[in-house]
ROVEXKE-945436 format. One record per residue: x, y, z of N, C-alpha, C in turn; residue in three letters. Coordinates in steps of 0.2 Angstrom, whole numbers, padded with zeros to 4 digits, always signed. Layout:
XYZXYZXYZala;...
//
This chain:
+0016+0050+0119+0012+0044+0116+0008+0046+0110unk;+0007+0043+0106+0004+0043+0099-0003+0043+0099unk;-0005+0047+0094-0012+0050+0096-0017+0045+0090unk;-0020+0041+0092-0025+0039+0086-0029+0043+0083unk;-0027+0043+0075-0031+0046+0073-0040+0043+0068unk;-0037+0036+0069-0043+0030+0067-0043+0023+0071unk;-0049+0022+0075-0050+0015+0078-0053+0012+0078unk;-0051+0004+0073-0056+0000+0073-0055-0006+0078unk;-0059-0008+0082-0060-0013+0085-0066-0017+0086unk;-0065-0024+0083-0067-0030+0084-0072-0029+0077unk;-0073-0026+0072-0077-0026+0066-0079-0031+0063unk;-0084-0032+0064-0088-0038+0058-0094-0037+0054unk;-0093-0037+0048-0096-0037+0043-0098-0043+0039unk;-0103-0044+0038-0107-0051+0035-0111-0050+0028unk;-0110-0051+0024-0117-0054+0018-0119-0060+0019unk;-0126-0061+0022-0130-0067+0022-0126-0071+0027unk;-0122-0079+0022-0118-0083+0026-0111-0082+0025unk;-0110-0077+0021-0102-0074+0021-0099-0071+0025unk;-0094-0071+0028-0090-0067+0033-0086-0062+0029unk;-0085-0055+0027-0083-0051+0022-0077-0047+0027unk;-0077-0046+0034-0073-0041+0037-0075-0048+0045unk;-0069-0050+0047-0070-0053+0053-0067-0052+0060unk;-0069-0049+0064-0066-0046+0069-0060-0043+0067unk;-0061-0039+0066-0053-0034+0061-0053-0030+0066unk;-0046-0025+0071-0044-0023+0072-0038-0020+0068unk;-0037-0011+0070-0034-0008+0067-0034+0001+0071unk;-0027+0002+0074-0024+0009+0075-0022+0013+0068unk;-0026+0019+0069-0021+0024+0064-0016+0031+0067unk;-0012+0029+0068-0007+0036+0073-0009+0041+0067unk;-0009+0046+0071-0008+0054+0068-0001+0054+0064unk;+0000+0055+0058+0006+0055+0053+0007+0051+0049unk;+0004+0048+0051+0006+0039+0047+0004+0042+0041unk;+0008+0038+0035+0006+0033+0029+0006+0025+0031unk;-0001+0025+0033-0004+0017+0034-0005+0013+0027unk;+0001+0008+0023-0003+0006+0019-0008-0002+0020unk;-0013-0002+0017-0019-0006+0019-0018-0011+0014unk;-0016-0019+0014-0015-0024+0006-0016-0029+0009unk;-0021-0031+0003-0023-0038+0005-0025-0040-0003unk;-0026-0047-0004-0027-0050-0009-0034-0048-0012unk;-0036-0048-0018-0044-0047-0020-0049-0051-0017unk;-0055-0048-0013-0059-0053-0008-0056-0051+0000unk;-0051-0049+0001-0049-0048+0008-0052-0045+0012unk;-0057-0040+0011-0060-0036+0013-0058-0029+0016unk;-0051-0027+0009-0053-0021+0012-0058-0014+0009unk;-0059-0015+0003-0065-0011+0002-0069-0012+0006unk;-0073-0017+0008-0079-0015+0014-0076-0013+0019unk;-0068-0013+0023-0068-0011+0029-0068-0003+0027unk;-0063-0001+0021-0063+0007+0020-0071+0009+0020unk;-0076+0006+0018-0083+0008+0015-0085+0006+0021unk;-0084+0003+0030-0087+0004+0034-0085+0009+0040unk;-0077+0011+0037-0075+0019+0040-0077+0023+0038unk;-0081+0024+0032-0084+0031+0030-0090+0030+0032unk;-0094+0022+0035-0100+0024+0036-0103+0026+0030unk;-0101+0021+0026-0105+0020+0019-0108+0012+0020unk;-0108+0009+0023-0110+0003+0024-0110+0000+0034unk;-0118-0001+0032-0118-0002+0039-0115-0009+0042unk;-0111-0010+0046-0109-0016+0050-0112-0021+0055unk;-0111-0025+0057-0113-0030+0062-0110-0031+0068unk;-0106-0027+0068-0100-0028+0075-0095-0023+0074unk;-0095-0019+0082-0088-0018+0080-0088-0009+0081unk;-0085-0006+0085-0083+0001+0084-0080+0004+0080unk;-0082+0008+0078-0074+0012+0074-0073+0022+0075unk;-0070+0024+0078-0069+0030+0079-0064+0034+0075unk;-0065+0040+0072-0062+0043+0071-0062+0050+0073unk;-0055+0053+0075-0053+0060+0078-0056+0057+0087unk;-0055+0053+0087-0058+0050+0096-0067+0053+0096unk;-0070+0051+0089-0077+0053+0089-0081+0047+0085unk;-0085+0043+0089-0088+0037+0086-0090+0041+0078unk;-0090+0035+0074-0091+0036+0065-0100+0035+0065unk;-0101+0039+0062-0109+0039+0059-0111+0040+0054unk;-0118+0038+0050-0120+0041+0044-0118+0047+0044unk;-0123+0051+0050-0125+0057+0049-0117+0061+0053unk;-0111+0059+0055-0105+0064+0057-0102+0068+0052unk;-0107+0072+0051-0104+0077+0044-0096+0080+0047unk;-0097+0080+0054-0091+0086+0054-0085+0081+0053unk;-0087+0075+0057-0080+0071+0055-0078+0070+0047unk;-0084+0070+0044-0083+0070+0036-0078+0075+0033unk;-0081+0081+0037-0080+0087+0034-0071+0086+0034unk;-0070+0081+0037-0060+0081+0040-0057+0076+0035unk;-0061+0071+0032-0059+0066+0028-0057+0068+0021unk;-0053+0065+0017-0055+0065+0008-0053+0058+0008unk;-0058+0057+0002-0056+0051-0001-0055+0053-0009unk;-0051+0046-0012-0049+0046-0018-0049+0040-0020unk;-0054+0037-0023-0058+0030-0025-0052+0029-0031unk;-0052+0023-0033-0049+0020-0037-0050+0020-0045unk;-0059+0021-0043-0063+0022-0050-0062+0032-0048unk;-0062+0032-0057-0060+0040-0055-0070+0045-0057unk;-0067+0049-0050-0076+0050-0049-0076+0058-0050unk;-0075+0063-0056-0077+0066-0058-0085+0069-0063unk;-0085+0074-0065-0090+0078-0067-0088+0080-0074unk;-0093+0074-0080-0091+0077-0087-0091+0081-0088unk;-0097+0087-0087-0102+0093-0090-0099+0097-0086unk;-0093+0097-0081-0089+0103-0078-0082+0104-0082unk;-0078+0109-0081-0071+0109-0080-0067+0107-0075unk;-0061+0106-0077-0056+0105-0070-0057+0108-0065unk;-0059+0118-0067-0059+0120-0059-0067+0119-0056unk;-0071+0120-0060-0077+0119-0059-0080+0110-0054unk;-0076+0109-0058-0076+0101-0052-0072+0103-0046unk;-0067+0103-0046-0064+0105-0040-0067+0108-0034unk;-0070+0113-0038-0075+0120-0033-0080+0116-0031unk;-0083+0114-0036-0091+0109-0031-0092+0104-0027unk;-0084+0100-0028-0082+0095-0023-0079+0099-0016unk;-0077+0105-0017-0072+0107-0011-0081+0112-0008unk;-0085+0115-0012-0089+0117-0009-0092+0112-0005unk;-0094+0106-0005-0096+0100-0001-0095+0100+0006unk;-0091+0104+0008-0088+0107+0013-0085+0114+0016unk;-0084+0118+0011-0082+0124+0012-0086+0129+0010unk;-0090+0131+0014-0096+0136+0009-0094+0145+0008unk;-0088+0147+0014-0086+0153+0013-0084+0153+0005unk;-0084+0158+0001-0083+0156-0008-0074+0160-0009unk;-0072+0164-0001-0066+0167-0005-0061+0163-0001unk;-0064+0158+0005-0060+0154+0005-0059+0146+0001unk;-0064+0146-0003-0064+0140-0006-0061+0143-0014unk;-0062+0147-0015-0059+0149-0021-0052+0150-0018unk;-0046+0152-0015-0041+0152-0011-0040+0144-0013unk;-0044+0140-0008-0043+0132-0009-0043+0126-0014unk;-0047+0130-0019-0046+0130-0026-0042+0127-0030unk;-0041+0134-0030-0033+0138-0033-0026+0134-0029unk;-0026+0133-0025-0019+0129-0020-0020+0121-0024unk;-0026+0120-0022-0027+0110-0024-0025+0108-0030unk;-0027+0115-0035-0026+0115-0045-0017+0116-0044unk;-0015+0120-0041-0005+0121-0041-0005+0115-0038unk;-0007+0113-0033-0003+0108-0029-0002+0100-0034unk;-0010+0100-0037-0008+0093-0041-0005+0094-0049unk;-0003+0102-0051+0000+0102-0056-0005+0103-0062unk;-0011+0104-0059-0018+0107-0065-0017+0113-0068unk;-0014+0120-0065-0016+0126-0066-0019+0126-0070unk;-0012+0125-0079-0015+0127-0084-0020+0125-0086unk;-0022+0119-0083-0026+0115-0086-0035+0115-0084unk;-0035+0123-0079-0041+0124-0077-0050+0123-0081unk;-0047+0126-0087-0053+0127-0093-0054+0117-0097unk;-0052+0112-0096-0052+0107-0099-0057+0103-0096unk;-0061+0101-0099-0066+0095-0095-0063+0089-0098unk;-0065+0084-0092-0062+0079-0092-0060+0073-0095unk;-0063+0077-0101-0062+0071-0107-0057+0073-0110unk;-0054+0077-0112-0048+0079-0114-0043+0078-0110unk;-0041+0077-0104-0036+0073-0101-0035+0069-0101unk;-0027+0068-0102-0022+0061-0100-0025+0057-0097unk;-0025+0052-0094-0025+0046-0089-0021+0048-0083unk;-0018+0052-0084-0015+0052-0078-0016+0060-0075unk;-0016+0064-0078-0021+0069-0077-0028+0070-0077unk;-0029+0066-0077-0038+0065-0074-0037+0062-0067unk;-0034+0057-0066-0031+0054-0058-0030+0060-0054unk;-0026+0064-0058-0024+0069-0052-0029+0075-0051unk;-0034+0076-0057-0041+0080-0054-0044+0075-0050unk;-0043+0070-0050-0047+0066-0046-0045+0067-0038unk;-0038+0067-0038-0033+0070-0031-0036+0075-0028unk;-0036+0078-0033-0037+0087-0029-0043+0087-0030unk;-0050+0083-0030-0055+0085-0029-0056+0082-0023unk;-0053+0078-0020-0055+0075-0012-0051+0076-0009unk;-0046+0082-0010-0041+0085-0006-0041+0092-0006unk;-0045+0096-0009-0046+0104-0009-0049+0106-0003unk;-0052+0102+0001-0053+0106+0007-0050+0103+0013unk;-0043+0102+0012-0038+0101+0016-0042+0095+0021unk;-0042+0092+0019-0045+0086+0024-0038+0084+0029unk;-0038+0083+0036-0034+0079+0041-0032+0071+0039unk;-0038+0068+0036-0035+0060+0035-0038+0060+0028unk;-0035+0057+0025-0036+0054+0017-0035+0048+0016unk;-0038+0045+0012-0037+0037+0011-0038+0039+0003unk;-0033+0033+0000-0031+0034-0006-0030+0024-0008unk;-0037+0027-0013-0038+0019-0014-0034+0019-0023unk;-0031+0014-0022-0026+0013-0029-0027+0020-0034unk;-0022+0026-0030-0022+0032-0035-0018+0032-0042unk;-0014+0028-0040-0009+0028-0049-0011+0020-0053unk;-0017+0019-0053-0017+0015-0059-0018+0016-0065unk;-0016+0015-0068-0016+0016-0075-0013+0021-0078unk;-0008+0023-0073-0005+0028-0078+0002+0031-0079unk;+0006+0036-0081+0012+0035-0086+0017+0036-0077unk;+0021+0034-0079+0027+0033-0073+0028+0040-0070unk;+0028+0046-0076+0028+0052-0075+0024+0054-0068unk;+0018+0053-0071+0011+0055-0067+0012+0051-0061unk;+0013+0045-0060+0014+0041-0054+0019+0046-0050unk;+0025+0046-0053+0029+0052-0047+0026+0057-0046unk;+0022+0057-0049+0020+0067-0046+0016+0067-0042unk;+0009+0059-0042+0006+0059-0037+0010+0055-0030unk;+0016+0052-0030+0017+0051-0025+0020+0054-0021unk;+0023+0060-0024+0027+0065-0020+0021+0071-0019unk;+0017+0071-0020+0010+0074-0021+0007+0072-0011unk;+0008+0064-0012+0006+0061-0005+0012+0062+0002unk;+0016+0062-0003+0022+0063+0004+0021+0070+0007unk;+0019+0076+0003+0021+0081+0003+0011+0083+0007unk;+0008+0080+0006+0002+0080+0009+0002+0077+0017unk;+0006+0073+0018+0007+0069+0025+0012+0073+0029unk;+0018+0077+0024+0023+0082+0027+0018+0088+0031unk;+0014+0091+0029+0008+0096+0029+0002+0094+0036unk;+0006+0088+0036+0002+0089+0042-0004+0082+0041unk;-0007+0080+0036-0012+0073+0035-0010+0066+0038unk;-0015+0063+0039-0013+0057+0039-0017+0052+0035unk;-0012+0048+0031-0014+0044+0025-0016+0037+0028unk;-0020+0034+0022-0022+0027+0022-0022+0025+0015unk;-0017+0021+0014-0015+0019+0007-0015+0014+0005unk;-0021+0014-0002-0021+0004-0004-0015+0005-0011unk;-0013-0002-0012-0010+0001-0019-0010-0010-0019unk;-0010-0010-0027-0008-0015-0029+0001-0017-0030unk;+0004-0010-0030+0011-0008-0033+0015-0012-0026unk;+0017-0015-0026+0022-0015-0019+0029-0012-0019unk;+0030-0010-0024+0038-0005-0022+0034+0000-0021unk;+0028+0004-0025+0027+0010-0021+0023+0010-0013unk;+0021+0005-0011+0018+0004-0004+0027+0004+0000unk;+0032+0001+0001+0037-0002+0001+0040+0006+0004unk;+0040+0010-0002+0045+0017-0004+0039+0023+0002unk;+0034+0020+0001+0027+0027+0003+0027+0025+0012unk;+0026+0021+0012+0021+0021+0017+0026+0019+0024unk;+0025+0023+0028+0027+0020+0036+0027+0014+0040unk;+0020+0010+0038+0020+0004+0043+0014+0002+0039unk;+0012-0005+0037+0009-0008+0032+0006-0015+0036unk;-0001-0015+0034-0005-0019+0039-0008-0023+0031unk;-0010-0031+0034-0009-0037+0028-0015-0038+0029unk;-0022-0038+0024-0027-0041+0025-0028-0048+0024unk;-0030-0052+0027-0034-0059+0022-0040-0061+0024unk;-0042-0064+0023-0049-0068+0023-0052-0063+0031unk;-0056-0055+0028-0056-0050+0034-0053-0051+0038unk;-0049-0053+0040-0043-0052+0046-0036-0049+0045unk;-0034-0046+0050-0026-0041+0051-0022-0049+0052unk;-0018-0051+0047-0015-0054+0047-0007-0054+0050unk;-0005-0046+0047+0002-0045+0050+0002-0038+0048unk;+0007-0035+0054+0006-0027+0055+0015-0025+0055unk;+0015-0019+0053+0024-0019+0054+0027-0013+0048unk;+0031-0012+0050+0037-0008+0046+0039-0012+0040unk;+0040-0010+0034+0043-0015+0028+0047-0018+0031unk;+0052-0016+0034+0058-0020+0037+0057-0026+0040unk;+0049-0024+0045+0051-0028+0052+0047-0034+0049unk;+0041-0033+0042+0038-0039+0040+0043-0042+0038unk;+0049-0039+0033+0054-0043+0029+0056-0049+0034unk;+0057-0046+0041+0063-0047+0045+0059-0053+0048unk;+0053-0055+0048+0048-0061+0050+0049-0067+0045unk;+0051-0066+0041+0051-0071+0035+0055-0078+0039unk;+0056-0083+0036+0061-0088+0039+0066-0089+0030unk;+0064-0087+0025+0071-0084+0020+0072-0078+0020unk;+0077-0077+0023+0080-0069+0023+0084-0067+0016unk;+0087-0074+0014+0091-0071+0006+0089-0078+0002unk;+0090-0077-0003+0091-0082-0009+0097-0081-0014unk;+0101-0086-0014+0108-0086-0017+0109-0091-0023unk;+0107-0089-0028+0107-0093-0035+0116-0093-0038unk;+0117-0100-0039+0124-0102-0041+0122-0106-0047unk;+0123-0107-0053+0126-0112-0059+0130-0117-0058unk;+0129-0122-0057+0135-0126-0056+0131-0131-0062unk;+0135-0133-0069+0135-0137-0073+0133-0143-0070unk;+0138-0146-0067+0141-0153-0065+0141-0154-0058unk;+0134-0159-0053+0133-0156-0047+0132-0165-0045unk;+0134-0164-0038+0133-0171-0035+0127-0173-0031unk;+0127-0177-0028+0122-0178-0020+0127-0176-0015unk;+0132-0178-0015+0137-0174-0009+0137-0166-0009unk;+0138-0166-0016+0138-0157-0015+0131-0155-0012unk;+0126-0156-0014+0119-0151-0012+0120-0154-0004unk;+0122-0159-0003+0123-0161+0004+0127-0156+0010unk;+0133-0154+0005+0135-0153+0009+0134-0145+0009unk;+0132-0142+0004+0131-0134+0003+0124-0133+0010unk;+0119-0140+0010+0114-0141+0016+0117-0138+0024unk;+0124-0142+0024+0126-0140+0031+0130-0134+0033unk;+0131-0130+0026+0136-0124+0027+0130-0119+0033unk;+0131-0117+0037+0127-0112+0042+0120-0106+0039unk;+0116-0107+0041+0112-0104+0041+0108-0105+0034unk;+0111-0111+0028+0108-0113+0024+0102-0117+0027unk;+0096-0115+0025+0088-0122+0027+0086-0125+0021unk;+0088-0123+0014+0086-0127+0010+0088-0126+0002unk;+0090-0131-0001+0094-0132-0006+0090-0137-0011unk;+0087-0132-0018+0084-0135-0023+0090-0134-0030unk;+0086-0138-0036+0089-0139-0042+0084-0135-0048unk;+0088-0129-0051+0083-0128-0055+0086-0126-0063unk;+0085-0131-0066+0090-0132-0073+0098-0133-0069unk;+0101-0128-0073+0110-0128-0072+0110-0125-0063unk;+0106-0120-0060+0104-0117-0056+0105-0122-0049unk;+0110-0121-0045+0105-0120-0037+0103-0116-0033unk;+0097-0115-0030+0095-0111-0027+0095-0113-0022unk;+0097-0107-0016+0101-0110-0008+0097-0104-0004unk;+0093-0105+0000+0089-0101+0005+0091-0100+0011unk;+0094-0095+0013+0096-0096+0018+0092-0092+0026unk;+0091-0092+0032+0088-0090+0034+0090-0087+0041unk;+0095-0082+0038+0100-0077+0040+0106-0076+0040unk;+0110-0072+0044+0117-0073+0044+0120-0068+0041unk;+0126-0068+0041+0129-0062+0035+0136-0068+0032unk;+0136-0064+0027+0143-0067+0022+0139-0074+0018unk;+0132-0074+0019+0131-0083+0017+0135-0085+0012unk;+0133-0078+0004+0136-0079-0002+0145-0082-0003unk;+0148-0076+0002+0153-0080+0003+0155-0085+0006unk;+0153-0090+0011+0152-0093+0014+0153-0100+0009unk;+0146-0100+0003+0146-0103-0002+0152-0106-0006unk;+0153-0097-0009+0158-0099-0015+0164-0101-0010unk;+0170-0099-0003+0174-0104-0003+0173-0110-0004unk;+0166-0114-0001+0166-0119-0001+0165-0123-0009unk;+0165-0119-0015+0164-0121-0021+0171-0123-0022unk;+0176-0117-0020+0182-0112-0022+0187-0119-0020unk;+0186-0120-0012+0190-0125-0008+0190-0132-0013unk;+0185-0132-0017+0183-0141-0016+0186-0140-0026unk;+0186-0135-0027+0189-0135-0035+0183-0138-0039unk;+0177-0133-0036+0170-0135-0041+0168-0130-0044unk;+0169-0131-0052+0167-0125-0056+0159-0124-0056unk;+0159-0116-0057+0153-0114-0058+0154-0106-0061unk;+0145-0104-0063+0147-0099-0066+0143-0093-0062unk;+0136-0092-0066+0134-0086-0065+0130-0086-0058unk;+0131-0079-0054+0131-0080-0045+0125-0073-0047unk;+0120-0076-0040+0114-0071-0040+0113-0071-0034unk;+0111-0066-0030+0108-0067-0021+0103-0061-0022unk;+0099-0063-0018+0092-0060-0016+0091-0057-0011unk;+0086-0052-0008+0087-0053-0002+0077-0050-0002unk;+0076-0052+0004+0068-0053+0003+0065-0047+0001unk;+0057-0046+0000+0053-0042-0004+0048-0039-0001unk;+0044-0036+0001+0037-0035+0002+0032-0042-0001unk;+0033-0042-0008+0031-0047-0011+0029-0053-0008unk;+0037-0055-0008+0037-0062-0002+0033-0063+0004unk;+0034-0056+0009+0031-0057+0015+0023-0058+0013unk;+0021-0056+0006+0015-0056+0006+0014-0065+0003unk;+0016-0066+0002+0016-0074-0002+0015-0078+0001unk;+0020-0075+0006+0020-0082+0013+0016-0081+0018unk;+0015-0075+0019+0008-0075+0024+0002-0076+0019unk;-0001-0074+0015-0010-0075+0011-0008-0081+0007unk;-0001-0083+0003-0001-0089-0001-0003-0085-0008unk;-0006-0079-0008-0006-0077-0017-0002-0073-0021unk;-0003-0072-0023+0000-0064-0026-0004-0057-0025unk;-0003-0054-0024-0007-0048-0021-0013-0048-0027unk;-0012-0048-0033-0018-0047-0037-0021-0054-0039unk;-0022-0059-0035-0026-0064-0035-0034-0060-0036unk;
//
């Protein structure tokens, strides 16, 4: 059986007459890459900022390491990193000099933190870059001192709030094989990202926020696999009838059939072969057409149709 390594149950959090976090429940298995997405206002900042016991709540438990969360549970601290979205270093240090005073926050013996150091600086790809303060850094190289400052003293769980914004495609891979390679080791992750191919590509099982509630939980797959459009099949047909959109309606597992320009777009809501299914029946009936496109659903989607926005609303 799967061991929780984070438990929230029934959480409410309120400003004033606003509801910000509303009976939210949520498991985190030991190994997971949990990714956390929800529209802007969904509340997942205040539920992350009420598992670290940065913000006091109104309802609701939350455990972690099977040990109730408090201001004052250093030792459970001593087990977390976090990696905020805004990048939270120290101008007046250097890269190692930040790293060591972050990782010392935790680690006071000085030749295992220097040890610890030294691993977090190779691990994120800093070495050479130890002597540099952090104005002299790339954008995408200051993210990743940001990395290995809330990961040098090998924390068990980390939460990783949008770690690749704003930066070069390069850096983005490095941090994300950076997170795989931190969960292979043994961590377990909680991951916000506005990116949906990298939540899609990263993460194990992805839970939906919206108006503070767990809307839907599940495997990229098994969300896709909830939708009621499984594919979208675009065909050109110049010269179209009311019988034709009629009758491409009744072909099997077609639900619904629009016009868009020279385009129809045909939804269908499973099956296999649909695309072919179509074209004999263009083929049969001697109905020209040209350019053929099929879809097949997104992360994206599932996210559309369950909140209605685009993830960066």
């Amino acid at each position: 059986m799967a061991h929780n390594v984070v438990s929230i149950e029934n959480l409410v959090k309120r400003y004033g007459d606003k509801v910000a976090v509303d009976h939210f429940s949520l498991n985190v298995e030991e190994g997971e890459i949990l990714g956390l997405l929800g529209p802007n206002g969904s509340g997942k900042t205040t539920t992350i900022n009420c598992l670290l016991s940065l913000l006091k709540y109104d309802k609701g438990v939350i455990k972690i390491f099977d040990k109730e969360m408090r201001p004052e549970a250093y030792d459970i601290k001593a087990e977390i990193g976090v990696v905020m979205q805004n990048v939270a270093v120290i101008e007046t240090l250097n890269v190692y000099e930040n790293v060591d005073f972050f990782c010392g926050l935790y680690i006071k013996d000085r030749a295992v933190r220097r040890q610890y150091v030294e691993e977090a600086l190779e691990f994120t790809g800093l070495a050479e870059y130890k002597k540099y303060k952090p104005k002299k850094l790339s954008g995408g190289l200051l993210r990743r001192l940001n990395i290995a400052c809330g990961i040098a003293h090998k924390p068990k769980l980390i939460i990783f709030d949008e770690p690749t914004v704003a930066v070069d495609p390069q850096s983005r891979n490095a941090i994300l094989e950076g997170i795989r390679q931190m969960n292979r080791n043994g961590a377990t992750i909680i991951y916000t990202s506005h990116y949906m191919e990298e939540v899609e590509e990263l993460c194990t099982r992805i839970v939906i926020m919206d108006r503070g509630k767990n809307v839907a939980s599940g495997t990229s797959q098994e969300l896709k696999a909830s939708l009621i459009n499984r594919e979208t099949i675009r065909v050109a047909i110049p010269d179209r009838s009311e019988k034709l959109i009629a009758d491409i309606k009744e072909i099997n597992h077609v639900y619904k059939v629009k016009e868009d320009g020279e385009e129809l777009i045909i939804k269908c809501d499973g099956g296999d072969h649909n695309l072919v299914h179509i074209l004999s029946y263009l083929s049969d009936n001697n109905i020209p057409f040209g350019r053929v496109s099929t879809e097949l659903p997104t992360l994206n989607d599932v996210f559309l149709e369950i909140t209605g926005k685009e993830l960066r609303d």
